[in-house]
PyMOL Python script that loads the backbone (N, CA, C, O; Angstrom):
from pymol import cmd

cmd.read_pdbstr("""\
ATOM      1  N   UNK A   1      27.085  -0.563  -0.661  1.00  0.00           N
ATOM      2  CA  UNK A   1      25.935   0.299  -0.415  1.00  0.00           C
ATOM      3  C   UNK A   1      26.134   0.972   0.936  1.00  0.00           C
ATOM      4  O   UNK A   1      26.421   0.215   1.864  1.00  0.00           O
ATOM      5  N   UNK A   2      26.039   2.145   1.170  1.00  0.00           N
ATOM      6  CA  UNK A   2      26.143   2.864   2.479  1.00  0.00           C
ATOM      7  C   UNK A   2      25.252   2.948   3.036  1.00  0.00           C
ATOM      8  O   UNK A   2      24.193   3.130   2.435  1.00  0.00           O
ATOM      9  N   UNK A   3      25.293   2.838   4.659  1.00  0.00           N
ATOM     10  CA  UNK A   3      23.922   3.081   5.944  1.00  0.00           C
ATOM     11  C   UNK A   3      23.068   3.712   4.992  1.00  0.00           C
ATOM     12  O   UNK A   3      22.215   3.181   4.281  1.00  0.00           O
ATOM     13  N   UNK A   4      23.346   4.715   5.055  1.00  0.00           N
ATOM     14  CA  UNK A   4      22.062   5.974   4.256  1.00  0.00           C
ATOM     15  C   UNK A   4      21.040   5.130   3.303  1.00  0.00           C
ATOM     16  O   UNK A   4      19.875   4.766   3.462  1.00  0.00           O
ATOM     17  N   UNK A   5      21.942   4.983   2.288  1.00  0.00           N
ATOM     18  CA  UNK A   5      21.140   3.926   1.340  1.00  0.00           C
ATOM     19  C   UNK A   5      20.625   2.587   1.635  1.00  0.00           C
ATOM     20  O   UNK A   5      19.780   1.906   1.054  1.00  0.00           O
ATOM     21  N   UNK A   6      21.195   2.414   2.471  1.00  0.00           N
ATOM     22  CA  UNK A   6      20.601   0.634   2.992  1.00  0.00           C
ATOM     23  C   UNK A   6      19.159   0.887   3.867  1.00  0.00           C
ATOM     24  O   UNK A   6      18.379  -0.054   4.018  1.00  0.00           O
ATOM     25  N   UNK A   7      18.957   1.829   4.261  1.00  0.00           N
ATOM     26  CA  UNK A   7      18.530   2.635   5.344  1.00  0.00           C
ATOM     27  C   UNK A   7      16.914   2.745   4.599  1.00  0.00           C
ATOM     28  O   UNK A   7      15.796   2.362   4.944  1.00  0.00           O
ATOM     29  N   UNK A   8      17.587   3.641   3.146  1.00  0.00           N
ATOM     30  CA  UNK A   8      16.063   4.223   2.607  1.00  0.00           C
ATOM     31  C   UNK A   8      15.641   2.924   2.051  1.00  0.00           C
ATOM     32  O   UNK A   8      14.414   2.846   2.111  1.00  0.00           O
ATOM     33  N   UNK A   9      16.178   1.877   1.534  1.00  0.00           N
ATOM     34  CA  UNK A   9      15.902   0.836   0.618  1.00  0.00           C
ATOM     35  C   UNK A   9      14.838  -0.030   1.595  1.00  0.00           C
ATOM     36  O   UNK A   9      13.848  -0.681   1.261  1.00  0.00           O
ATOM     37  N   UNK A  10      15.433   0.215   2.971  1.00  0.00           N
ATOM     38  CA  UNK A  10      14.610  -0.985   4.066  1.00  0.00           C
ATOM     39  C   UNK A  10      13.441  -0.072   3.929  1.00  0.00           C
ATOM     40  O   UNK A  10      12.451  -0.653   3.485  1.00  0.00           O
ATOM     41  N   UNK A  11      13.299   1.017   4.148  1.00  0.00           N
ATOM     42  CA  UNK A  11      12.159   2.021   3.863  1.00  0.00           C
ATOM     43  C   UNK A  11      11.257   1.627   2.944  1.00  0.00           C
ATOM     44  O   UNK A  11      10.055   1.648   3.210  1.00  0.00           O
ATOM     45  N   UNK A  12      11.726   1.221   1.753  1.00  0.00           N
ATOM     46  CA  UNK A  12      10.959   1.286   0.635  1.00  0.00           C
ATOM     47  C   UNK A  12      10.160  -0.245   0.665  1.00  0.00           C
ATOM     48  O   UNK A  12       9.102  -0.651   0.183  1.00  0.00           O
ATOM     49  N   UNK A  13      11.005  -0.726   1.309  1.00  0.00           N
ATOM     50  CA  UNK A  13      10.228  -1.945   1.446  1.00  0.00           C
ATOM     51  C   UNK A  13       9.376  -2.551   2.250  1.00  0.00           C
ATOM     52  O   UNK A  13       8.663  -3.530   2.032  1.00  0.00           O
ATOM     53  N   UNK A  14       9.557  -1.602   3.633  1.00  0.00           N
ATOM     54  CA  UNK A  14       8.644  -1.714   4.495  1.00  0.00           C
ATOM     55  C   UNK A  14       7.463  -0.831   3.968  1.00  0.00           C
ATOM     56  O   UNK A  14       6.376  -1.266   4.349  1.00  0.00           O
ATOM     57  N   UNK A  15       7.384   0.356   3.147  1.00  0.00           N
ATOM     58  CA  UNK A  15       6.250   0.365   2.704  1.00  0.00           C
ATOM     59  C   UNK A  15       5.575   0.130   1.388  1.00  0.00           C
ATOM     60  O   UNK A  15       4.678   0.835   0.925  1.00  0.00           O
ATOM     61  N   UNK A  16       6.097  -0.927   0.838  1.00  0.00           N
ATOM     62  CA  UNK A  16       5.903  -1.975  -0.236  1.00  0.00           C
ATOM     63  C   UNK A  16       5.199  -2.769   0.996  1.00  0.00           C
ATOM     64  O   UNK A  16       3.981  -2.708   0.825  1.00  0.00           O
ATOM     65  N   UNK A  17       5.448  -3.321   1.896  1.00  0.00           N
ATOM     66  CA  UNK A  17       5.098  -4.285   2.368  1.00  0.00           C
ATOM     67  C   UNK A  17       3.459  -4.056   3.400  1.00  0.00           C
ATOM     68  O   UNK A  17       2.612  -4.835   3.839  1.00  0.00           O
ATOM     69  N   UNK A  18       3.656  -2.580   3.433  1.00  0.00           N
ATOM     70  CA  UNK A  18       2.158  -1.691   4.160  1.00  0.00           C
ATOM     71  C   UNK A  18       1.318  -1.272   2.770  1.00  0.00           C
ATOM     72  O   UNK A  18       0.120  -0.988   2.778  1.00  0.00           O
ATOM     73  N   UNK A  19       1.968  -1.284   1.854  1.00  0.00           N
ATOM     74  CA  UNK A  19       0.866  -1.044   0.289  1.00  0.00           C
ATOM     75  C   UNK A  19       0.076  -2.420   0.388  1.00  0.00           C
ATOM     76  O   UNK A  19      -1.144  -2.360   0.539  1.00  0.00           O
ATOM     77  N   UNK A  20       0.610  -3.466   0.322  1.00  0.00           N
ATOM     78  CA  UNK A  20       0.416  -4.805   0.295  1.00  0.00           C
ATOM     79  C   UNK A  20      -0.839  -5.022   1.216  1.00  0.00           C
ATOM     80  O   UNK A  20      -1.990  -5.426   1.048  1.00  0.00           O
ATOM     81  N   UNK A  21      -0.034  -4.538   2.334  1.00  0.00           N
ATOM     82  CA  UNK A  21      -1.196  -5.468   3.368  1.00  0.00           C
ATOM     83  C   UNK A  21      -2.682  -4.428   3.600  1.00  0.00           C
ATOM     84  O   UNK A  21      -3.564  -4.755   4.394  1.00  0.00           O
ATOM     85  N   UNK A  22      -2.750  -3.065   2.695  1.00  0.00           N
ATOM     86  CA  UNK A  22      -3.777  -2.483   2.788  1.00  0.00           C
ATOM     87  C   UNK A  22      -4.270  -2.441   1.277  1.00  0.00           C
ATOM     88  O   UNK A  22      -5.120  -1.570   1.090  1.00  0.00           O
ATOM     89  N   UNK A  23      -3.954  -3.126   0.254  1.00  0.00           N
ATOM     90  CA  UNK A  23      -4.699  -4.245  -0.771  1.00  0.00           C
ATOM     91  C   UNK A  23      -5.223  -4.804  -0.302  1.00  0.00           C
ATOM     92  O   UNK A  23      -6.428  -4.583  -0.424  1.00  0.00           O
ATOM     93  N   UNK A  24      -4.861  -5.834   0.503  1.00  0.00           N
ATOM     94  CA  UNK A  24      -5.637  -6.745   1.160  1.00  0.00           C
ATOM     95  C   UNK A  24      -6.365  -6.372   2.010  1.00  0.00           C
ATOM     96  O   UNK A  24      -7.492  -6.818   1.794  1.00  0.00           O
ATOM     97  N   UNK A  25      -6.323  -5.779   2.878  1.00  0.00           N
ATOM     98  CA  UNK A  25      -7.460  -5.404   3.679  1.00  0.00           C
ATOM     99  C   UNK A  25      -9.011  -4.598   2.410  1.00  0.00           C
ATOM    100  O   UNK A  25     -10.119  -5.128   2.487  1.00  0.00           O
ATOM    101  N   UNK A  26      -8.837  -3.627   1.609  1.00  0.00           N
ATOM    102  CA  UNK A  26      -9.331  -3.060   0.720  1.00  0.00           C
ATOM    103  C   UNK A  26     -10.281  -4.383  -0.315  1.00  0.00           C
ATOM    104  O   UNK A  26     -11.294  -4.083  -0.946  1.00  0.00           O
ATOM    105  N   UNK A  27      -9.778  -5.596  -0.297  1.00  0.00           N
ATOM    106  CA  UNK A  27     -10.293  -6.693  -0.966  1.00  0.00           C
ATOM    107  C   UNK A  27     -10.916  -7.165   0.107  1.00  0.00           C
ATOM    108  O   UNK A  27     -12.131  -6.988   0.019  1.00  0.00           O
ATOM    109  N   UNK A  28     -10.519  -7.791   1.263  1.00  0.00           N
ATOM    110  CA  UNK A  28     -11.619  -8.120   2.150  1.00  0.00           C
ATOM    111  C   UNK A  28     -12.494  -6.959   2.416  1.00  0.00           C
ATOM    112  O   UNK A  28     -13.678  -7.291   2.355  1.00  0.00           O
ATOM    113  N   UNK A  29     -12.339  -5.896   2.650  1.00  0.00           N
ATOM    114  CA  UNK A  29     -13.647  -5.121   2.796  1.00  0.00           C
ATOM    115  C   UNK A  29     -14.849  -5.102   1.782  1.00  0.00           C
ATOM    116  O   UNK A  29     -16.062  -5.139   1.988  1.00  0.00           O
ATOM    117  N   UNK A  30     -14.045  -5.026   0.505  1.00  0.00           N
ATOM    118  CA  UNK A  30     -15.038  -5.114  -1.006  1.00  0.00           C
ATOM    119  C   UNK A  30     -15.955  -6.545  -0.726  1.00  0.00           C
ATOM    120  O   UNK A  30     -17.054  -6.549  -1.280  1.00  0.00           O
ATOM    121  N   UNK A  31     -15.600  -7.756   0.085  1.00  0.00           N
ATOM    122  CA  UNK A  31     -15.856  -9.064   0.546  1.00  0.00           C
ATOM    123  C   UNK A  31     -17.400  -8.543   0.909  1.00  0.00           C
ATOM    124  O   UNK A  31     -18.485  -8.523   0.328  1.00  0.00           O
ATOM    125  N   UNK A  32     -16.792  -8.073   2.393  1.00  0.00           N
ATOM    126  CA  UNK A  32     -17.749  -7.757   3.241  1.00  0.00           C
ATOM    127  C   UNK A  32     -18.857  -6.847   2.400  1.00  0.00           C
ATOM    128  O   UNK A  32     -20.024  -7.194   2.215  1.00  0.00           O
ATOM    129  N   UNK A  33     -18.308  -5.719   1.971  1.00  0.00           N
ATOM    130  CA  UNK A  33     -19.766  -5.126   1.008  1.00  0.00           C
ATOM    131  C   UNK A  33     -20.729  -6.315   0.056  1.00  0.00           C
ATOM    132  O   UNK A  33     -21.915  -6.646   0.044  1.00  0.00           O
ATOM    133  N   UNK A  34     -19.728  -6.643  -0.553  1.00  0.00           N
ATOM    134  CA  UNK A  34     -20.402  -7.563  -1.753  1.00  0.00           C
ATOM    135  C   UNK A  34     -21.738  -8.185  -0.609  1.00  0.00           C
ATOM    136  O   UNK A  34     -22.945  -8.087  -0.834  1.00  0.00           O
ATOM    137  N   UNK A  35     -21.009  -8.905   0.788  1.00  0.00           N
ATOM    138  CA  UNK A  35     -21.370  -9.605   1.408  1.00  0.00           C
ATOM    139  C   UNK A  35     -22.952  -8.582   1.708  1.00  0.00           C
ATOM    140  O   UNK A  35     -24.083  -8.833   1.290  1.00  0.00           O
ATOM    141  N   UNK A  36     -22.554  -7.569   2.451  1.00  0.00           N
ATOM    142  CA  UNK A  36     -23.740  -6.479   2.819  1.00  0.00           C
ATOM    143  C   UNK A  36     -25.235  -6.466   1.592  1.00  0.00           C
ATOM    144  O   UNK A  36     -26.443  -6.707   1.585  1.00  0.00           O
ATOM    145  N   UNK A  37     -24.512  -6.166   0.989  1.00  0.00           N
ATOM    146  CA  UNK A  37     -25.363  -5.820  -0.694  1.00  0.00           C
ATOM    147  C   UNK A  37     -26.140  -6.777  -1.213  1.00  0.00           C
ATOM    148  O   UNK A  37     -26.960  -6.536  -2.098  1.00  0.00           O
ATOM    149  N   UNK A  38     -25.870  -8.436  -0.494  1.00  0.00           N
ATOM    150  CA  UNK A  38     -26.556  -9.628  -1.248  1.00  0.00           C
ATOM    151  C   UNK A  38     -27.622  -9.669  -0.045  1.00  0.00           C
ATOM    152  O   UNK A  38     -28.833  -9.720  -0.263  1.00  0.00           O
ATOM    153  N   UNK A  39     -27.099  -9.642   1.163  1.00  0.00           N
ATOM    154  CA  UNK A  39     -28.256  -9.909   2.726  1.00  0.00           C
ATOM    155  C   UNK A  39     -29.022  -8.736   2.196  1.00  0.00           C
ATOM    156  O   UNK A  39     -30.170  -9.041   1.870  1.00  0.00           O
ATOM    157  N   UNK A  40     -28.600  -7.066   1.961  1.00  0.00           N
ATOM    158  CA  UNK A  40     -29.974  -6.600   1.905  1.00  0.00           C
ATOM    159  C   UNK A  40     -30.467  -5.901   2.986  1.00  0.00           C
ATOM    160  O   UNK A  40     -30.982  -4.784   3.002  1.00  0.00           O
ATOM    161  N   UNK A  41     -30.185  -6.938   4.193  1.00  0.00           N
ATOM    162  CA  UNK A  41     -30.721  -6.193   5.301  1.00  0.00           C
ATOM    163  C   UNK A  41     -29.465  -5.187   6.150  1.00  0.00           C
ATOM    164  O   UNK A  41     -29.875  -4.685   7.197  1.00  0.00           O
ATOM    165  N   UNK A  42     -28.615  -5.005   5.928  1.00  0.00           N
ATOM    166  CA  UNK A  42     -27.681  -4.008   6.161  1.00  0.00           C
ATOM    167  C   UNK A  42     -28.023  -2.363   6.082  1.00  0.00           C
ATOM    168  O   UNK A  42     -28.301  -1.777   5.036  1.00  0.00           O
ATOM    169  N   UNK A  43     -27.933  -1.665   7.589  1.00  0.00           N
ATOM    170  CA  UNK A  43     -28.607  -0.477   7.117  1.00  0.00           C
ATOM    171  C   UNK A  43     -27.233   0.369   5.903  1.00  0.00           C
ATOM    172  O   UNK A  43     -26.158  -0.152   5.607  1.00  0.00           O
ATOM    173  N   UNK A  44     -27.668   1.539   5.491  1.00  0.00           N
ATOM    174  CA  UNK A  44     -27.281   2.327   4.757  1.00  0.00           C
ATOM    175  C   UNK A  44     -25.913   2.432   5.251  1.00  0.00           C
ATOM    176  O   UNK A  44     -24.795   2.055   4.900  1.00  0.00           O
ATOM    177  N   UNK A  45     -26.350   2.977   6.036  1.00  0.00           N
ATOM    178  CA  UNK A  45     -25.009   3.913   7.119  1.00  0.00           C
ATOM    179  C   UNK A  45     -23.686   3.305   6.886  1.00  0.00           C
ATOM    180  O   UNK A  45     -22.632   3.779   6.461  1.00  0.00           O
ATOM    181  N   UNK A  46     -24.185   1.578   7.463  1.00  0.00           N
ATOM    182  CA  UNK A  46     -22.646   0.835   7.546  1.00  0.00           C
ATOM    183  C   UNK A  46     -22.473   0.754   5.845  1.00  0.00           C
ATOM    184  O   UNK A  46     -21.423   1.267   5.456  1.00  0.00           O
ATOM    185  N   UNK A  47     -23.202   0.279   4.954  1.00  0.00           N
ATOM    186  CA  UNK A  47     -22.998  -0.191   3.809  1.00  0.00           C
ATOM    187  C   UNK A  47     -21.930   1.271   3.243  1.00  0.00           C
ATOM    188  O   UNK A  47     -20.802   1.270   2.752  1.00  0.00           O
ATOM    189  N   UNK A  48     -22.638   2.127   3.492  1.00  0.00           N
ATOM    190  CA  UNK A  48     -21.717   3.562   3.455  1.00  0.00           C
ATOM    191  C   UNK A  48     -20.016   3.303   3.960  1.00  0.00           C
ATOM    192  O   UNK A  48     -18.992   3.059   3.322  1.00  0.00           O
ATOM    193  N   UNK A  49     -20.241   3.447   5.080  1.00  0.00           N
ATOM    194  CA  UNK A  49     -19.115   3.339   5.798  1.00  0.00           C
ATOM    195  C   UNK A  49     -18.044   2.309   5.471  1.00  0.00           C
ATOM    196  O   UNK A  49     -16.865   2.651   5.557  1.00  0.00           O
ATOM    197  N   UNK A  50     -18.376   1.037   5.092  1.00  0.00           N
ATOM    198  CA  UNK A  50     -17.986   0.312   4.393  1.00  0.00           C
ATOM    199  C   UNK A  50     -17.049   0.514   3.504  1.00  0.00           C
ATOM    200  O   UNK A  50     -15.833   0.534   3.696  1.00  0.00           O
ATOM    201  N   UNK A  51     -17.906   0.737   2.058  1.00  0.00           N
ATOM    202  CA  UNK A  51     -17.650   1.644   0.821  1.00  0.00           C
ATOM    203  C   UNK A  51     -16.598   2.813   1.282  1.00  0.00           C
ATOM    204  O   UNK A  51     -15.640   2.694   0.518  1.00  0.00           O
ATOM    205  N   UNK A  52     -16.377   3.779   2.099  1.00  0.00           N
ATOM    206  CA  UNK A  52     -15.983   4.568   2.465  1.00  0.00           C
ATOM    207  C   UNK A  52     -14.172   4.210   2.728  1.00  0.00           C
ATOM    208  O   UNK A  52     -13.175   4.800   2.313  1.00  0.00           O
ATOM    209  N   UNK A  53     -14.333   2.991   3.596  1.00  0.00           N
ATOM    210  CA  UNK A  53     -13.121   2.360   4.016  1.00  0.00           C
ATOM    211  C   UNK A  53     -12.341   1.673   2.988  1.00  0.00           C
ATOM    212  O   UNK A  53     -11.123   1.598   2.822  1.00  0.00           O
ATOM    213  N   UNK A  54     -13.429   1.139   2.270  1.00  0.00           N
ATOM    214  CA  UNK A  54     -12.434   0.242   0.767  1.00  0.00           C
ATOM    215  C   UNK A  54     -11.469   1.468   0.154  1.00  0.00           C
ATOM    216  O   UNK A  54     -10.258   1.498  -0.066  1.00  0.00           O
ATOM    217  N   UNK A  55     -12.790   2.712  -0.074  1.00  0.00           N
ATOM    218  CA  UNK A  55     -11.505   3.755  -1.004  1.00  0.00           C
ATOM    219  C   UNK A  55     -10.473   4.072  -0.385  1.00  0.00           C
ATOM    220  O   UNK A  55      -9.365   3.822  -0.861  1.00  0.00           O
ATOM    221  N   UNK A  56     -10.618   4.648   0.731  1.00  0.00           N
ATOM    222  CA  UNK A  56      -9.826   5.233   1.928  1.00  0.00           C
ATOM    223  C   UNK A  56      -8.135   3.731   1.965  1.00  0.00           C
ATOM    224  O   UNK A  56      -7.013   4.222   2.090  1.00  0.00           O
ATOM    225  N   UNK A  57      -8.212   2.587   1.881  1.00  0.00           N
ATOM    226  CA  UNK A  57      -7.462   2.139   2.136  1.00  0.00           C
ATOM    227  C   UNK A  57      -7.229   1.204   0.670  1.00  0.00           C
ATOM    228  O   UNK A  57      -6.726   0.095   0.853  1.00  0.00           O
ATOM    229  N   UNK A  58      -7.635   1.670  -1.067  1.00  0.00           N
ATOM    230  CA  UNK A  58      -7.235   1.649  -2.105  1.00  0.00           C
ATOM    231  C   UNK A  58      -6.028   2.355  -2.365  1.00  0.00           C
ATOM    232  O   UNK A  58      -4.943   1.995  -2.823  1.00  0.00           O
ATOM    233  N   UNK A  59      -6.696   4.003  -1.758  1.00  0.00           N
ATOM    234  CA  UNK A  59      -5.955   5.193  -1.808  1.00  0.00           C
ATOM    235  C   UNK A  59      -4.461   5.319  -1.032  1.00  0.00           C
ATOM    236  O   UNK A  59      -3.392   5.642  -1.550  1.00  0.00           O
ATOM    237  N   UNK A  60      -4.636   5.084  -0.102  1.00  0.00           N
ATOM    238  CA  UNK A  60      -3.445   4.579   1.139  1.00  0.00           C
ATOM    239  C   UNK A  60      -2.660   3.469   0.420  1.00  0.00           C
ATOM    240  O   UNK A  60      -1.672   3.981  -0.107  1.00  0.00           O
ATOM    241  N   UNK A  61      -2.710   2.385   0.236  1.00  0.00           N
ATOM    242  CA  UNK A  61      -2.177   1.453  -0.765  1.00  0.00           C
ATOM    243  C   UNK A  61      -1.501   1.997  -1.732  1.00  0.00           C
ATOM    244  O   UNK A  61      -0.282   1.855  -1.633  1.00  0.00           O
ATOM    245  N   UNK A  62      -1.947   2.673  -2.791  1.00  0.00           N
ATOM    246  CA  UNK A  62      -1.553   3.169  -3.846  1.00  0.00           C
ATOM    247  C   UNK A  62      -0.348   4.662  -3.410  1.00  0.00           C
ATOM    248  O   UNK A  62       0.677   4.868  -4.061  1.00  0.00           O
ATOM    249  N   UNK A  63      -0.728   5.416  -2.370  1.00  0.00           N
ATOM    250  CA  UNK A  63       0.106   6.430  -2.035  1.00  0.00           C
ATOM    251  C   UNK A  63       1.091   5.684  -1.793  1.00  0.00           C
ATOM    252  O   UNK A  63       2.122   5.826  -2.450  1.00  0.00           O
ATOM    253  N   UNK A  64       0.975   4.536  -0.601  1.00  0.00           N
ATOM    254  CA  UNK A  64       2.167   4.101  -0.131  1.00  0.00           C
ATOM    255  C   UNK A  64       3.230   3.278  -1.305  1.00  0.00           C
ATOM    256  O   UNK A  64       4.457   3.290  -1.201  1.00  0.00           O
ATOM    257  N   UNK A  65       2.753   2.840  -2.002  1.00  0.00           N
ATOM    258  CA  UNK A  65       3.472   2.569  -3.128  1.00  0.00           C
ATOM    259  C   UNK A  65       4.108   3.367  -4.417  1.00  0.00           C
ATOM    260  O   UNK A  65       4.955   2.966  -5.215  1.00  0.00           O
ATOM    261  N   UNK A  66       3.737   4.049  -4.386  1.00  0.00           N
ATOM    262  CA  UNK A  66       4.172   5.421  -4.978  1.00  0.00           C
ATOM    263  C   UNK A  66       5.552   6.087  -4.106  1.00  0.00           C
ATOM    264  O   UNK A  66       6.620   6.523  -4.536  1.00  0.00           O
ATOM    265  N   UNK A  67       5.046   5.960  -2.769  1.00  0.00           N
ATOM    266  CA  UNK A  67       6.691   6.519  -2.263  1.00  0.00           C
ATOM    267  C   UNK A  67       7.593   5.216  -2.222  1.00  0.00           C
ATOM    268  O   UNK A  67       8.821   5.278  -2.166  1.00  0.00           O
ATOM    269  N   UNK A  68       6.888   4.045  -2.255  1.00  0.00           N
ATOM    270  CA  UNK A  68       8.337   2.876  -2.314  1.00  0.00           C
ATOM    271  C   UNK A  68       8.556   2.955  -3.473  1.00  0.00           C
ATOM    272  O   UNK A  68       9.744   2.801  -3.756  1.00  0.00           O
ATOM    273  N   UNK A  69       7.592   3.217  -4.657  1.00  0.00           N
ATOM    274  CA  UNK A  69       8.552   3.596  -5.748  1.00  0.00           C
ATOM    275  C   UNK A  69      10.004   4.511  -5.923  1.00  0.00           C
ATOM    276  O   UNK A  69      11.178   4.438  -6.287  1.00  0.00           O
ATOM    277  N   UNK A  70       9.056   5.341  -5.418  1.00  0.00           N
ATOM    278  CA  UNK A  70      10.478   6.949  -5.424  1.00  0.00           C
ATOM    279  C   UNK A  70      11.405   6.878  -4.085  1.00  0.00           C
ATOM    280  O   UNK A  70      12.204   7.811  -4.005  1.00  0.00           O
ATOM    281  N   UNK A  71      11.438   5.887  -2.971  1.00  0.00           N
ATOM    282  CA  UNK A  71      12.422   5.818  -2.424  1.00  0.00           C
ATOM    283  C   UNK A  71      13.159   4.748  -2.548  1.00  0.00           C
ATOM    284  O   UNK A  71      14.095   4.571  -1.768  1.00  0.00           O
ATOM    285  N   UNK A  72      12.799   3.625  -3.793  1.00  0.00           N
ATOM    286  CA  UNK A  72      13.779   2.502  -4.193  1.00  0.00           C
ATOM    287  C   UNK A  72      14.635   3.724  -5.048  1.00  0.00           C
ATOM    288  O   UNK A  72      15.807   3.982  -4.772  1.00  0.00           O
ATOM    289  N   UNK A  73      13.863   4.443  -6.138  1.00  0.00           N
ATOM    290  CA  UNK A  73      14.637   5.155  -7.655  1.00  0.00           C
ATOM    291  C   UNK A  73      15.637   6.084  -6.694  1.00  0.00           C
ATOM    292  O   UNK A  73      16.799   6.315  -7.027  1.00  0.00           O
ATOM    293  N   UNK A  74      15.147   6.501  -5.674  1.00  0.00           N
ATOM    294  CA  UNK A  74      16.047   7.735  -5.027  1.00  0.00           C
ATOM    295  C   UNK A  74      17.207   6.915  -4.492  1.00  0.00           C
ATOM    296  O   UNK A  74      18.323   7.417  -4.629  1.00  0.00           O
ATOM    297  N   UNK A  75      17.097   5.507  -3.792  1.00  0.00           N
ATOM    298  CA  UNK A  75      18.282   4.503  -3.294  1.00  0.00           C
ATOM    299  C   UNK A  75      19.128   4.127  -4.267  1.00  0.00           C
ATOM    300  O   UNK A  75      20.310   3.875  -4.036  1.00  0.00           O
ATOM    301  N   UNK A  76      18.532   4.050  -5.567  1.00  0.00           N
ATOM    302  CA  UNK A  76      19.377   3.412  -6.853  1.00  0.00           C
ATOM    303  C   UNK A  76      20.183   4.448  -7.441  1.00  0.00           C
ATOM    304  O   UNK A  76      21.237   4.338  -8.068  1.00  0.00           O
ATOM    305  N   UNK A  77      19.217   5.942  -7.000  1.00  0.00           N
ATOM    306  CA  UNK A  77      20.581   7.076  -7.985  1.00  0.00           C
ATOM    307  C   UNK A  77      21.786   7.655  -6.787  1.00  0.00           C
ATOM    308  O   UNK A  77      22.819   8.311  -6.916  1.00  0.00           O
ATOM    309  N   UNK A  78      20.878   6.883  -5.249  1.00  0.00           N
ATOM    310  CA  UNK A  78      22.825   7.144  -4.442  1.00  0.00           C
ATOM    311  C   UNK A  78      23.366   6.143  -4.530  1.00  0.00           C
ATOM    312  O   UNK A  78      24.574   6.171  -4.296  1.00  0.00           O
ATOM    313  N   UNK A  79      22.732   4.810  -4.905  1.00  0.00           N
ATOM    314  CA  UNK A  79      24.250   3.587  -5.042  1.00  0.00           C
ATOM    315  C   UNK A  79      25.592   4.274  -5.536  1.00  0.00           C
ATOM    316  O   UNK A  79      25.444   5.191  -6.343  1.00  0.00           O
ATOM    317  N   UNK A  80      26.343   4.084  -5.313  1.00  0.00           N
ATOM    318  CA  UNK A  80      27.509   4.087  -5.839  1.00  0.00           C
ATOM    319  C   UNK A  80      27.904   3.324  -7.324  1.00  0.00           C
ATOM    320  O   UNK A  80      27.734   2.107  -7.385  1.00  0.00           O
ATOM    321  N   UNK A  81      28.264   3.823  -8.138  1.00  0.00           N
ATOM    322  CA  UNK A  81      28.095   2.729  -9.998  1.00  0.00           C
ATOM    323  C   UNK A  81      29.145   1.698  -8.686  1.00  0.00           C
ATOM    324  O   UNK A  81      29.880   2.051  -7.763  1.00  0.00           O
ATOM    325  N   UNK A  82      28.672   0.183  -9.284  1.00  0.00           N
ATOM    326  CA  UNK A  82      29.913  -0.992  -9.321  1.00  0.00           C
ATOM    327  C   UNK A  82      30.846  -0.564  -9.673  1.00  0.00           C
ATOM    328  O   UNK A  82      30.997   0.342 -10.492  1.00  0.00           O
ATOM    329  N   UNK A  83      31.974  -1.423  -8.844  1.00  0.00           N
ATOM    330  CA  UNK A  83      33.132  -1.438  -9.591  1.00  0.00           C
ATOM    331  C   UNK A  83      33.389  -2.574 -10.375  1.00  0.00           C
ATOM    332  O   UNK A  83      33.345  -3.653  -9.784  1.00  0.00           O
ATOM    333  N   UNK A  84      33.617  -2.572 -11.433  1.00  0.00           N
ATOM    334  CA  UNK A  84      34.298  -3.260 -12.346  1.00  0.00           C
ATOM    335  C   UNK A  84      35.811  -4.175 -12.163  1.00  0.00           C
ATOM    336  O   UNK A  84      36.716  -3.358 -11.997  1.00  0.00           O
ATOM    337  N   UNK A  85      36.267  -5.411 -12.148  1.00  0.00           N
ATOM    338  CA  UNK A  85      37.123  -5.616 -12.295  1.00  0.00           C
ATOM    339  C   UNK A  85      37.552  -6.748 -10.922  1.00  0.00           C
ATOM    340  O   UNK A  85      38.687  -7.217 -10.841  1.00  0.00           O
TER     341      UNK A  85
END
""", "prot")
cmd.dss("prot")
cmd.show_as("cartoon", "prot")
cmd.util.cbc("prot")
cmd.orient("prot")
């Protein structure tokens, strides 16, 4: 595998690994709403703002995984085929 390609692959996985950790953040926030929504006494604004941040970092998650998709497929069509033998 050449620099170049070793290069984009660490790429793809470091943002495999930032999709990941803004799932998780996106699930603890949904936490915290759920959490907001049962007390009740939470004004609007934050409960908003809240809500606001879960999509915002669903969306981010999902983009970022979308390019570790297409920069693993883009690393796999410069591998070089194996050699055989």
């Amino acid at each position: 595998m050449s620099a170049d390609v070793t290069a984009i692959s660490a790429h793809a996985d470091t943002l495999h690994a930032d999709a990941c950790a803004l799932a998780a953040c996106a699930e603890r926030l949904r936490a915290v709403e759920a959490a907001l929504e049962a007390g009740g006494a939470a004004p609007a604004w934050l409960r908003a703002s809240v809500e606001y941040h879960v999509g915002a970092c669903a969306s981010a998650a999902a983009d970022l995984e979308t390019a570790s998709r297409r920069l693993r497929r883009w690393a796999d069509q410069a591998s070089p085929p194996a050699r055989s033998g």
